[in-house]
C-alpha positions as CSV (number, residue, x, y, z in Angstrom):
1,X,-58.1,-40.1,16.3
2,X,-56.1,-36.6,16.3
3,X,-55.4,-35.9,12.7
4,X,-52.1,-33.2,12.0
5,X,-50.3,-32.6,8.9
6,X,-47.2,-31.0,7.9
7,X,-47.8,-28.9,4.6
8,X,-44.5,-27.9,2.5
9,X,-43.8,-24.3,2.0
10,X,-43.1,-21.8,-0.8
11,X,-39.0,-21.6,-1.6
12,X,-37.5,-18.6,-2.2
13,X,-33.7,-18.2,-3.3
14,X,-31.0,-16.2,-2.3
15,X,-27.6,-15.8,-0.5
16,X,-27.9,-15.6,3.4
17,X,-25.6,-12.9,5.0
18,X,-24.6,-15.2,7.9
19,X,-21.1,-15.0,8.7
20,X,-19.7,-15.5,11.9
21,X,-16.3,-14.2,13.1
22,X,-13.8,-16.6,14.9
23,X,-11.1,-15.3,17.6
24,X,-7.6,-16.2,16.4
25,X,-5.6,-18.3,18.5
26,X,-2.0,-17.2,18.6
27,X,1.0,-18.1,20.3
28,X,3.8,-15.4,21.8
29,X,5.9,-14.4,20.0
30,X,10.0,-15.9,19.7
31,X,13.0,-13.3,19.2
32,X,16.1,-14.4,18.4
33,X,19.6,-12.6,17.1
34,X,20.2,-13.8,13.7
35,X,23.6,-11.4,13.7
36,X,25.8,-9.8,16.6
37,X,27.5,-6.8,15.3
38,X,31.9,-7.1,16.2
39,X,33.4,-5.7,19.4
40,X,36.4,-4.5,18.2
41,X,36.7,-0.6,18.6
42,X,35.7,1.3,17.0
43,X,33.2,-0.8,15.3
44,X,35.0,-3.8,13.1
45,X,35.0,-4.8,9.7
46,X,31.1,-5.7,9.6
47,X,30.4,-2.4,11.4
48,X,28.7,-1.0,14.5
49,X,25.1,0.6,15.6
50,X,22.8,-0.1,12.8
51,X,20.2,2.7,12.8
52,X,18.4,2.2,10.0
53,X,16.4,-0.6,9.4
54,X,16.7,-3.4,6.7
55,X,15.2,-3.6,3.6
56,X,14.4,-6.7,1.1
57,X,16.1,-6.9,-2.1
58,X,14.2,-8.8,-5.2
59,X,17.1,-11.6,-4.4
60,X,15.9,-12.1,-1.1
61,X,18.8,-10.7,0.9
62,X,18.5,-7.8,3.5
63,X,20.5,-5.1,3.0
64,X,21.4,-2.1,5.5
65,X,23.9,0.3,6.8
66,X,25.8,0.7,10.3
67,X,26.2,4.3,11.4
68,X,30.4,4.0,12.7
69,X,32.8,0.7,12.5
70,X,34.4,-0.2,9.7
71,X,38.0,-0.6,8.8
72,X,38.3,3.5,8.2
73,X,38.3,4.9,11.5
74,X,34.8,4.0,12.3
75,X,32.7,6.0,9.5
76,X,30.2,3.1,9.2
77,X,29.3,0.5,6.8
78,X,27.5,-1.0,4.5
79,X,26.2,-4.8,4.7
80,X,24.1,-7.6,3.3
81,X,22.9,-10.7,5.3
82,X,20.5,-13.5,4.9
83,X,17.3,-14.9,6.4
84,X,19.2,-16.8,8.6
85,X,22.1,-14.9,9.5
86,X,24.6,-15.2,6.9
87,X,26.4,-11.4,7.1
88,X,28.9,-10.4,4.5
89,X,30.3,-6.6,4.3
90,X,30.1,-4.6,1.2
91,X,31.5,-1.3,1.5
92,X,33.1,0.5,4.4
93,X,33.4,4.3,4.5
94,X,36.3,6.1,4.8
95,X,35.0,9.7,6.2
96,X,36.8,11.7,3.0
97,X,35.6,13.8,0.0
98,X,35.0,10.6,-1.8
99,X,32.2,9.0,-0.2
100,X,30.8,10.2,3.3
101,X,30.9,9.1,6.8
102,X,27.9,7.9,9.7
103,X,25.2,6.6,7.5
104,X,21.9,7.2,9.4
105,X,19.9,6.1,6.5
106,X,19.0,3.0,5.5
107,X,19.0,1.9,1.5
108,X,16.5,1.8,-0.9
109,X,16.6,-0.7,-4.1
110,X,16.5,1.2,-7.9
111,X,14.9,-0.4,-10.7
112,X,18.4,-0.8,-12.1
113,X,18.9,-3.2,-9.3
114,X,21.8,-0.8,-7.6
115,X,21.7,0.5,-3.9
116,X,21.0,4.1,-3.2
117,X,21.6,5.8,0.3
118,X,22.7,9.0,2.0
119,X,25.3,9.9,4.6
120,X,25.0,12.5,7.5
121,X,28.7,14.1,7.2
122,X,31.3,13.7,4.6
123,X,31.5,13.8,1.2
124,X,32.3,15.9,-1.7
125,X,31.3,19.2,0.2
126,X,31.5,17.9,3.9
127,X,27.8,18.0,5.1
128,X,26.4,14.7,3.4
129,X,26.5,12.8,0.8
130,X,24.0,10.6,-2.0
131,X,25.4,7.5,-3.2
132,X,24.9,4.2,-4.8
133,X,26.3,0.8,-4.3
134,X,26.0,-1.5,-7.6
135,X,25.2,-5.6,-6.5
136,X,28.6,-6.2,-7.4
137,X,29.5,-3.7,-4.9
138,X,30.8,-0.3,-6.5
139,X,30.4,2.8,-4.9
140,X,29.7,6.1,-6.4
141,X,28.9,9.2,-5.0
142,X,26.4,10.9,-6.6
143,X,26.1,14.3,-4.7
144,X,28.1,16.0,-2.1
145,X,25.6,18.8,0.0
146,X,27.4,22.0,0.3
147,X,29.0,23.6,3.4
148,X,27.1,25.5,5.8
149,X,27.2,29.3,6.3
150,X,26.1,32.1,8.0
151,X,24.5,31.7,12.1
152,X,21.8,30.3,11.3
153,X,23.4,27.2,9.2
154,X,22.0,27.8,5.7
155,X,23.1,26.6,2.2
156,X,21.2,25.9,-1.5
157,X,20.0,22.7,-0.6
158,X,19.9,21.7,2.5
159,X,22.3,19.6,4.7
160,X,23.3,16.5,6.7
161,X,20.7,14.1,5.6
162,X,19.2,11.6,7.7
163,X,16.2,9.5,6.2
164,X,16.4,7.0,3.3
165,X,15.6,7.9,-0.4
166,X,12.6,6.9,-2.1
167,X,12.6,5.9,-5.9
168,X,9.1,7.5,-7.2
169,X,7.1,6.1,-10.3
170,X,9.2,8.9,-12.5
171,X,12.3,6.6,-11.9
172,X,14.0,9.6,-9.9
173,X,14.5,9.6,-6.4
174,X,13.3,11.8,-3.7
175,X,14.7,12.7,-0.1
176,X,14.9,15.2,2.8
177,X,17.4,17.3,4.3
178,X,16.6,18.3,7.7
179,X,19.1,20.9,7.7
180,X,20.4,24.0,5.8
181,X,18.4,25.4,3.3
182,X,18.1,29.0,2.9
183,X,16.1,29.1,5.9
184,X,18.2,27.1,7.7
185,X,15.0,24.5,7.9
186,X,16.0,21.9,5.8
187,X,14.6,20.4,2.7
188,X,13.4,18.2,0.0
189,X,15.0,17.4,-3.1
190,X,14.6,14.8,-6.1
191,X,17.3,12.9,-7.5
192,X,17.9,11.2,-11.0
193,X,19.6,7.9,-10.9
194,X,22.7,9.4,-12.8
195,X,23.3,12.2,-10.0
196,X,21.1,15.6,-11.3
197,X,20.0,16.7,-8.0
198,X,17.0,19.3,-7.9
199,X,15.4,21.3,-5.0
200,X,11.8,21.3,-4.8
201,X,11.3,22.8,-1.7
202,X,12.9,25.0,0.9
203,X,11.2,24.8,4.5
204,X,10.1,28.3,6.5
205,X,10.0,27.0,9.6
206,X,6.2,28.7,9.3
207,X,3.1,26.3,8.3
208,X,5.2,24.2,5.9
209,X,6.7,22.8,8.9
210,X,10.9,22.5,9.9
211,X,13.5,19.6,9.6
212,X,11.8,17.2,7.3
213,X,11.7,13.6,8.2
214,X,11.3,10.1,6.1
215,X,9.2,10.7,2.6
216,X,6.3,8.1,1.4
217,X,4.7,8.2,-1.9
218,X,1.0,7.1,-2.1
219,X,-1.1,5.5,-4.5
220,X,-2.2,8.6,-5.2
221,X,1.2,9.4,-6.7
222,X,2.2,12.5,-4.9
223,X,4.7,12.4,-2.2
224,X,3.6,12.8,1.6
225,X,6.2,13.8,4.6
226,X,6.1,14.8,7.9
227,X,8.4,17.8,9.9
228,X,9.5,17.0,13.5
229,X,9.2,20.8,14.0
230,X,7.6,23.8,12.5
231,X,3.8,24.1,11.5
232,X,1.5,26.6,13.0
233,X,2.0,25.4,16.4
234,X,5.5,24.8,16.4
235,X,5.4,21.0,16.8
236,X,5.3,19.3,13.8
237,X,3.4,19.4,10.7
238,X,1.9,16.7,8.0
239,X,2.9,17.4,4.0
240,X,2.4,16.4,1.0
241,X,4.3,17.3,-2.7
242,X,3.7,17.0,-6.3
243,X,6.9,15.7,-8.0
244,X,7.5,19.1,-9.5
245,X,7.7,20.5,-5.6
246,X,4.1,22.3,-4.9
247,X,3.8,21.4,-1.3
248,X,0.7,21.8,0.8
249,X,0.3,21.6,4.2
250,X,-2.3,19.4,5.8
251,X,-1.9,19.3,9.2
252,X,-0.1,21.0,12.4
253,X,0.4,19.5,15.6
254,X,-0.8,21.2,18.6
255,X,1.2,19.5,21.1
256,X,-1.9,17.7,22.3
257,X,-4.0,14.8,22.2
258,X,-2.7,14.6,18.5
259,X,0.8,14.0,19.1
260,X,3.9,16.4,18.8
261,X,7.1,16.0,16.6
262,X,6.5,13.2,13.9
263,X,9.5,11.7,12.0
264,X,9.4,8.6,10.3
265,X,7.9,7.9,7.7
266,X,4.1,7.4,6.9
267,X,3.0,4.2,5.4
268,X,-0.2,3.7,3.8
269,X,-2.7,1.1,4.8
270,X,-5.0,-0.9,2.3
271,X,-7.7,1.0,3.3
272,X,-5.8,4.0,1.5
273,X,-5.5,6.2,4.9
274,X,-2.0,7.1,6.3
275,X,-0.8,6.0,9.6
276,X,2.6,7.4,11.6
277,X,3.9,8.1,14.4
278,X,5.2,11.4,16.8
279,X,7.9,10.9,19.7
280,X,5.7,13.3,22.0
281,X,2.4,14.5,23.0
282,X,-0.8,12.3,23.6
283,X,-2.2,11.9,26.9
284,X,0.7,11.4,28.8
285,X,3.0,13.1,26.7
286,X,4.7,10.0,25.5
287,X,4.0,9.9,21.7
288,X,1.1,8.5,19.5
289,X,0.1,7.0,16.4
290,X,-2.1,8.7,14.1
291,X,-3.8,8.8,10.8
292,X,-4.4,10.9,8.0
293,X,-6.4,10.7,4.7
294,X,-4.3,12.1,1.7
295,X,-6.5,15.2,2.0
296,X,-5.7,15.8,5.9
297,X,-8.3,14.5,7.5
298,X,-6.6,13.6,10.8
299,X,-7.1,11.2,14.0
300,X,-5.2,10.2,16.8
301,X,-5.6,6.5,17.1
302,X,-3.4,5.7,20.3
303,X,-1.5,7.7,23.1
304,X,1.3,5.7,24.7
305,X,1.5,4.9,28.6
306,X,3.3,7.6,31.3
307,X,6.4,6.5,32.0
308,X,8.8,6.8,34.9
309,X,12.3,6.0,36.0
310,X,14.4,2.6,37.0
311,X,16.8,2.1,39.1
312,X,19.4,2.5,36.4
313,X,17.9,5.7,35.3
314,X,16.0,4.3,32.5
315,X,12.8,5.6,31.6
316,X,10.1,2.9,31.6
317,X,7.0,2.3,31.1
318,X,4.3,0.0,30.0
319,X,4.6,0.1,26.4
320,X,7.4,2.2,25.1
321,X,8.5,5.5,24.1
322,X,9.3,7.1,21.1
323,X,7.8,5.2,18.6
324,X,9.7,4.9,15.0
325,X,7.8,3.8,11.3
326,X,5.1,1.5,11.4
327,X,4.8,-1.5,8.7
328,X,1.7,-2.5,7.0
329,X,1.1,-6.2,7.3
330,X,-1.8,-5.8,4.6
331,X,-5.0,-7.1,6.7
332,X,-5.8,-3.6,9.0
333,X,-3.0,-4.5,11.1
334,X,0.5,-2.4,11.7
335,X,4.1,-4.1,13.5
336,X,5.5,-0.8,15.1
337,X,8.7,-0.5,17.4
338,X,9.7,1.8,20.4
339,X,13.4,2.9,21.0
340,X,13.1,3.6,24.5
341,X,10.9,2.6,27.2
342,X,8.4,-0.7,28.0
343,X,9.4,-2.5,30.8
344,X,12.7,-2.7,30.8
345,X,13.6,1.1,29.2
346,X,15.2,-0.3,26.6
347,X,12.3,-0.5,24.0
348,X,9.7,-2.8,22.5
349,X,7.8,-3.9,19.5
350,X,4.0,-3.8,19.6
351,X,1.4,-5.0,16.7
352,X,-1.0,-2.4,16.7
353,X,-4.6,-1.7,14.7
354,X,-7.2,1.1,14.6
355,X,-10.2,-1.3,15.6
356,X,-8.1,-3.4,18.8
357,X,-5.9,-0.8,19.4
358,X,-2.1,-1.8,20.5
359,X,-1.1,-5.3,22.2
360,X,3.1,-5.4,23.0
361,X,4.9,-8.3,21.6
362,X,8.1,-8.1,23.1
363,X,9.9,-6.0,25.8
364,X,13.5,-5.4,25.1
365,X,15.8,-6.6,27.5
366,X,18.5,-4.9,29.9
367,X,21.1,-7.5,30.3
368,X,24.2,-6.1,31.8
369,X,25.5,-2.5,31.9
370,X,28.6,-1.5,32.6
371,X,30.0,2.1,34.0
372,X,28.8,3.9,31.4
373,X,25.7,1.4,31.0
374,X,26.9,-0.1,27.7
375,X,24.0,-2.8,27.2
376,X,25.5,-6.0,26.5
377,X,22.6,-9.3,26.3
378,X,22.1,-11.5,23.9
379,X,18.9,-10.3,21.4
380,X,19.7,-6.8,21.5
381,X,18.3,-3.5,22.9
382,X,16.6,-0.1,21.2
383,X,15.5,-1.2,17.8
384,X,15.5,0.9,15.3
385,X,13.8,-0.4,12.0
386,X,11.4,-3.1,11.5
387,X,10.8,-5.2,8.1
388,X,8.1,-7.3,7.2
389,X,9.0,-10.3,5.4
390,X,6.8,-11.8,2.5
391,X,6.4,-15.0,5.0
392,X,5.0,-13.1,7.9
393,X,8.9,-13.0,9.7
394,X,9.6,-9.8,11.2
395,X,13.7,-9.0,11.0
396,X,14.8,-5.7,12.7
397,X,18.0,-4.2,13.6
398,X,18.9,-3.1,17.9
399,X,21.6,-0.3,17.9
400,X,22.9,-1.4,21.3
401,X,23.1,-4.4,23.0
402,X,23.9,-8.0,21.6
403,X,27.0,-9.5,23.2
404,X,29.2,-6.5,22.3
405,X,26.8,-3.9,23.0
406,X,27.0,-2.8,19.3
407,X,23.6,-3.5,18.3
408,X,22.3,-6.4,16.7
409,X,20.1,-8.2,13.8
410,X,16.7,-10.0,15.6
411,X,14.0,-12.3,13.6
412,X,10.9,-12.0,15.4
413,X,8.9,-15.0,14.8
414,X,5.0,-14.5,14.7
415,X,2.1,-16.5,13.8
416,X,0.9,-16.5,10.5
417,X,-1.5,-13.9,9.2
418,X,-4.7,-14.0,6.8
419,X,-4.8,-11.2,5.1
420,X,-8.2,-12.4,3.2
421,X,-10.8,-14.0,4.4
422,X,-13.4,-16.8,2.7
423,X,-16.3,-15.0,2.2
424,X,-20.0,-16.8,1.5
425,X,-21.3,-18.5,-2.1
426,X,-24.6,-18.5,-3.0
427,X,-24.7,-21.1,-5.6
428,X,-27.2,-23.4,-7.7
429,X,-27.2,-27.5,-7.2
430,X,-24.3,-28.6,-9.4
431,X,-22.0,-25.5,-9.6
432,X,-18.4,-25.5,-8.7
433,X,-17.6,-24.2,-5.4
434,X,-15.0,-22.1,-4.5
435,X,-13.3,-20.8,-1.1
436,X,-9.9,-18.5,-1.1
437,X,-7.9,-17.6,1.7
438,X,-4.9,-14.9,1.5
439,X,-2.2,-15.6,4.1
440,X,1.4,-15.4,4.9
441,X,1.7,-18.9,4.2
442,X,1.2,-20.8,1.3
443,X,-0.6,-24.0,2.7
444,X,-3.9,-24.5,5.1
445,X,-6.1,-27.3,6.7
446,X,-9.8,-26.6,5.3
447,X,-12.9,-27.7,8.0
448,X,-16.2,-28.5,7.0
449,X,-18.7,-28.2,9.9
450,X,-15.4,-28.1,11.8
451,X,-13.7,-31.1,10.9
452,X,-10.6,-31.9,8.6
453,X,-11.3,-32.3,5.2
454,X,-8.8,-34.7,4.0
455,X,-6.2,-33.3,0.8
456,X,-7.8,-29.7,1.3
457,X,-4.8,-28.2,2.2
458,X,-4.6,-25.3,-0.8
459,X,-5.5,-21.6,0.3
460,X,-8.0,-22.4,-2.9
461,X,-10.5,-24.6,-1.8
462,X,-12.1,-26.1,-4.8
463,X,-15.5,-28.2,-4.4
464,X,-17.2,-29.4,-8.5
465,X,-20.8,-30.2,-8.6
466,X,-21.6,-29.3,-5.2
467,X,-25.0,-31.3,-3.7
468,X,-26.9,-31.4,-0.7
469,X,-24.5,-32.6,1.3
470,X,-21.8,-30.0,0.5
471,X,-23.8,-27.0,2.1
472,X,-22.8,-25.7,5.6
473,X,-19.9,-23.3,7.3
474,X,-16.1,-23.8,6.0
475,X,-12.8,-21.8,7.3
476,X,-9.6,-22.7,7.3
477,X,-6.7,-22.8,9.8
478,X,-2.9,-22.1,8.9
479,X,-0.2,-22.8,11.6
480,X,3.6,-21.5,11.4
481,X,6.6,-22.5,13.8
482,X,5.5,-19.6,15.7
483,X,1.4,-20.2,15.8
484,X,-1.5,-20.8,14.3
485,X,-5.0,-18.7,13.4
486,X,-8.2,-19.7,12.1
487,X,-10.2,-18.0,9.5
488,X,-13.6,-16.6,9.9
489,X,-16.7,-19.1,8.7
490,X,-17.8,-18.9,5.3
491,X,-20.8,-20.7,4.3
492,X,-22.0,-22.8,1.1
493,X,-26.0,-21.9,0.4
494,X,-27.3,-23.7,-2.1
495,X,-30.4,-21.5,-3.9
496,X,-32.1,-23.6,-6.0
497,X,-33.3,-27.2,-3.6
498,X,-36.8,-27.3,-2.3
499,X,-37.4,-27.9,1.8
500,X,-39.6,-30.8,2.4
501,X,-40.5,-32.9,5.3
502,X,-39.3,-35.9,6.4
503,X,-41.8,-38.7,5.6
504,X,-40.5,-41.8,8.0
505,X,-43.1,-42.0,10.1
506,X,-40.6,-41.9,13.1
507,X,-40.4,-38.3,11.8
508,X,-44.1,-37.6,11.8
509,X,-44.7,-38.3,15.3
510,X,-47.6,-37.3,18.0
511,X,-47.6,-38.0,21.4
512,X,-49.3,-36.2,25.0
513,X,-49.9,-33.4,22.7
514,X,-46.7,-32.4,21.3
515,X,-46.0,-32.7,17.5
516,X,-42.9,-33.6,16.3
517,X,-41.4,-33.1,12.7
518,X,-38.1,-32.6,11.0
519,X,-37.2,-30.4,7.8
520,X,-34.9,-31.7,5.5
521,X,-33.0,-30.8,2.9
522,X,-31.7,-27.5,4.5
523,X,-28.6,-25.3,2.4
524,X,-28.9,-22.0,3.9
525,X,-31.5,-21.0,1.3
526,X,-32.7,-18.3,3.7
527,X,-34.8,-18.2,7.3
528,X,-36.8,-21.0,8.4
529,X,-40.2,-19.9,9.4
530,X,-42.5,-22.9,10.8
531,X,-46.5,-21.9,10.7
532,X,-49.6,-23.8,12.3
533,X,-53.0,-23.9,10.9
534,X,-56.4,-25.2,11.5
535,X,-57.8,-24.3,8.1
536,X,-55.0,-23.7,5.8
537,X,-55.9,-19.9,5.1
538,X,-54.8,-17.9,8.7
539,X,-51.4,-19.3,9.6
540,X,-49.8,-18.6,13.1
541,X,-45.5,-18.5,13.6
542,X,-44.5,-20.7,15.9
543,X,-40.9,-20.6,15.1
544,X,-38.2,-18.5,13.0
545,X,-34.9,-19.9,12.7
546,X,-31.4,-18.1,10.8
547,X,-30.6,-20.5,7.8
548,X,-29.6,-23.6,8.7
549,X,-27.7,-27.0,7.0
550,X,-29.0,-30.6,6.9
551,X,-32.1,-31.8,9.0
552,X,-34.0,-29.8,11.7
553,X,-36.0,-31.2,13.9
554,X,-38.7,-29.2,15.3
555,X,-41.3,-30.0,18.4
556,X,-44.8,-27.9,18.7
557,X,-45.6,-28.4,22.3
558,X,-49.3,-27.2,22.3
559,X,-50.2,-29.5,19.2
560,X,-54.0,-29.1,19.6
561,X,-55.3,-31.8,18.2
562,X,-57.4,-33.0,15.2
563,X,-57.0,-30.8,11.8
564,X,-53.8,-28.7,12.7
565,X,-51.7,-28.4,9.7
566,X,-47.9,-27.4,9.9
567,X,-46.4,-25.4,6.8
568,X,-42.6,-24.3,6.0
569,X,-41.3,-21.5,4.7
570,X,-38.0,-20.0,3.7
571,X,-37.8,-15.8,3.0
572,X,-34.6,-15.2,1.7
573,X,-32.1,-12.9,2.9
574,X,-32.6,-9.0,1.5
């Protein structure tokens, strides 16, 4: 009689690095117009051509500007509206000394909980204006920038501004004239909440760059812009500013692969790096998006596609031109828009990240055009501004189109996003298990070895005195309206439980020379490594296996007979 024996193995204890990455599963995207801006010429009460974007006040309510309509003669407006449409008009300009006239910028929120913007024309001196809107809707002006002179447009401080304000960590605020100047190339200026404007610097058209776009200030505290002209090569240059207005240059456009004339603002990702956009250059000459470290180390990321002509003299193309700001979601990925371009030459909106590059989420419609090719459909055309709701909703603003052609307010719904994933425990028998999950929403469905486990529906998966039976792979899945994604797998090892073999003799089993065994008692303790022996001193491998969960069952085919011995190990993961 053939005699074999299965010997147990030394345990060692530590946390295995498997991890395994699922795809998501997501579902297209839905667009929908939330608001319709008026048709009565020139613009209405609630306003016409929002250019601007939106931005989310701590009540919840959006807030933005339309450049013209109005009551006044079409100097634009100023407007609140909800989630789901509800639009009410707060202020409407009235193109005089008082106040200012065709609001290109959007708003920014103060501390105090007021509203602060600027105005293109208008104002106290004619060529812009600061302001602030209280919530119960009154309207100062704060600062009037002074007429132009002289052929080559200069002034103090700059002119006619265009990009919204910032509020920096000083309480003040900080902005950009891309005109005047004693240079005639704009400039940046800070602001204190009671009206105290000071310049902090005046642009040379030379490496400091010209016409100043959107400002951004990082982490790092110091405030970062970008010029749509100027630099070394004359196409655009990267800044950044102390609060006290040192300004360095850190990078010039060449025209190139790298992009030419940036303009919105940067935004800063969680991995600290910047990320924007430019309106030219690239491969085809259709604009990029880039990134730069706060000390100007710079990449191009993604040139967009050539474009050519429709029938109706728009310029199309596969996935847009001239890119505008890009928003953070907080997980490596961006939500960017196009004005122009995509399909249909009438713009897009694209998700967008360094590692999968860009994938276009919706192509802007045409609709109809009249004479003049006014764009009248029904979600809008040529977005402008992008925000990033706190659920994972995307709300934007279209400066044409909508049923009046006057631009419109879109919710653009998407799937949910994790913006943290479970990550592995390495645990002793007994310990209290835990899983997190970040996401945009604020339930999930937790699997264990991919089925439902029942009440685990908190993005905290809690799990007391864990045992044997609780080891093995966990993620999560969280749906929206709009989709749903599942989580990477995340797996429970528990260190401190001895392999063994099974003793039922149905187990233990020998037949036309093969051996058959099975290891129990498996929590991803670290990787399985069966030996064979005929002496128990020299020991062959016959088989190494990752770490593994529950009971493995493992056949030798060349069993050789009488006094082989069988032994089990685990080496733990470095």
């Amino acid at each position: 009689m053939k005699t074999l024996r299965a010997v147990a193995g030394s345990i060692g204890f530590a946390l295995t690095a498997a991890f395994w990455a699922l795809a998501s599963n997501t579902q297209a995207a839905s667009i929908v117009a939330i608001y319709t801006f008026s048709n009565t010429l020139p613009g209405g009460v609630d306003g016409g051509t929002p250019v601007s974007g939106l931005i989310q006040a701590s009540n919840g309510v959006m807030y933005g500007t339309a450049l013209n309509g109005g009551t006044n003669n079409g100097y634009g407006t100023i407007f609140k509206v909800t989630t789901n449409g509800v639009f009410t008009p707060l202020y409407t300009f009235n193109g005089l000394t008082t106040d200012g006239s065709t609001p290109y910028a959007g708003l920014v929120q103060g501390t105090n909980g007021s509203f602060y913007g600027t105005c293109y024309g208008g104002g106290t001196n004619a060529y812009g204006s600061i302001y602030r809107l209280t919530s119960s809707g009154a309207f100062t002006e704060l600062y009037g920038f002074n007429r132009l002179r002289g052929a080559n447009y200069t002034n103090a401080e700059g002119a006619n501004p265009t990009a919204a304000l910032i509020q920096g960590t000083n309480g003040n605020f900080y902005g950009a004239a891309p005109a005047g100047g004693t240079n005639g190339s704009g400039a940046v200026f800070e602001i204190t909440p009671a009206g105290t404007l000071t310049k902090l610097h005046i642009f040379t058209n030379g490496p400091d760059g010209a016409n100043p776009g959107a400002l951004f200030q990082s982490s790092n505290g110091l405030i970062y812009g970008a010029t749509t002209d100027g630099g070394t090569n004359g196409f655009g240059a990267i800044f950044k500013l102390t609060s006290t207005g040192v300004l360095t240059p850190l990078y010039s456009f060449t025209g190139g692969l790298d992009g030419a004339h940036p303009g919105a603002a940067l935004v800063q990702g969680a991995n600290g790096v910047l990320y924007g956009t430019c309106s030219g250059g690239g491969s085809n000459n259709t604009g990029t998006i880039f990134q730069i470290t706060t000390n100007g180390a710079f990449a191009p990321l993604y040139s967009f596609a050539s474009s050519g002509v429709a029938g109706l003299g728009l310029a199309t193309n596969a996935d847009g031109l001239s890119p505008g700001a890009l928003v953070a979601a907080g997980n490596g990925v961006f939500y960017g828009f196009t004005e122009l371009g995509g399909l249909n030459g009438t713009g897009t909106i694209f998700q967008f990240s360094p590692s999968s590059g860009l994938t276009t989420l919706y192509t802007f419609l045409v609709g109809s055009l009249s004479g003049n090719y006014t764009i009248t459909n029904t979600v809008g055309a040529e977005p402008t501004g992008l925000l990033l709701e706190t659920n994972g909703t995307i709300y934007g603003t279209a400066k044409t189109g909508g049923a009046s052609s006057f631009g419109t307010i879109f919710q653009l719904g998407l799937p949910p996003q994790i913006t943290t994933q479970p990550t592995n425990l390495s645990l002793a028998l007994g310990s209290t298990a835990r899983f997190t999950l970040g996401a945009s929403v604020t339930s999930c469905q937790w699997q264990f070895n991919g089925t439902n486990l029942p009440g685990a529906t908190n993005l905290t998966l809690t799990n007391s005195n864990i045992q044997v039976t609780n080891a093995g792979p966990y993620q999560a899945i969280v749906n929206n309206t709009f989709g749903s994604v599942t989580s990477s797998v995340a797996c429970l090892n528990i260190t401190n439980v001895p392999i063994s073999f099974a003793k039922d003799p149905a187990d233990l089993l020998y037949a036309a020379g093969q051996f058959s065994l099975t290891l129990t008692n498996l929590t991803g303790q670290g990787t399985i490594i069966i030996d064979t022996s005929s002496d128990l001193q020299n020991w062959t491998p016959l088989i190494t296996n990752p770490p593994m969960y529950g009971p493995f069952p493992f056949t030798d085919p060349n069993a050789t007979g009488a006094g082989q011995f069988y032994r089990a190990r685990i080496v733990p993961a470095p």
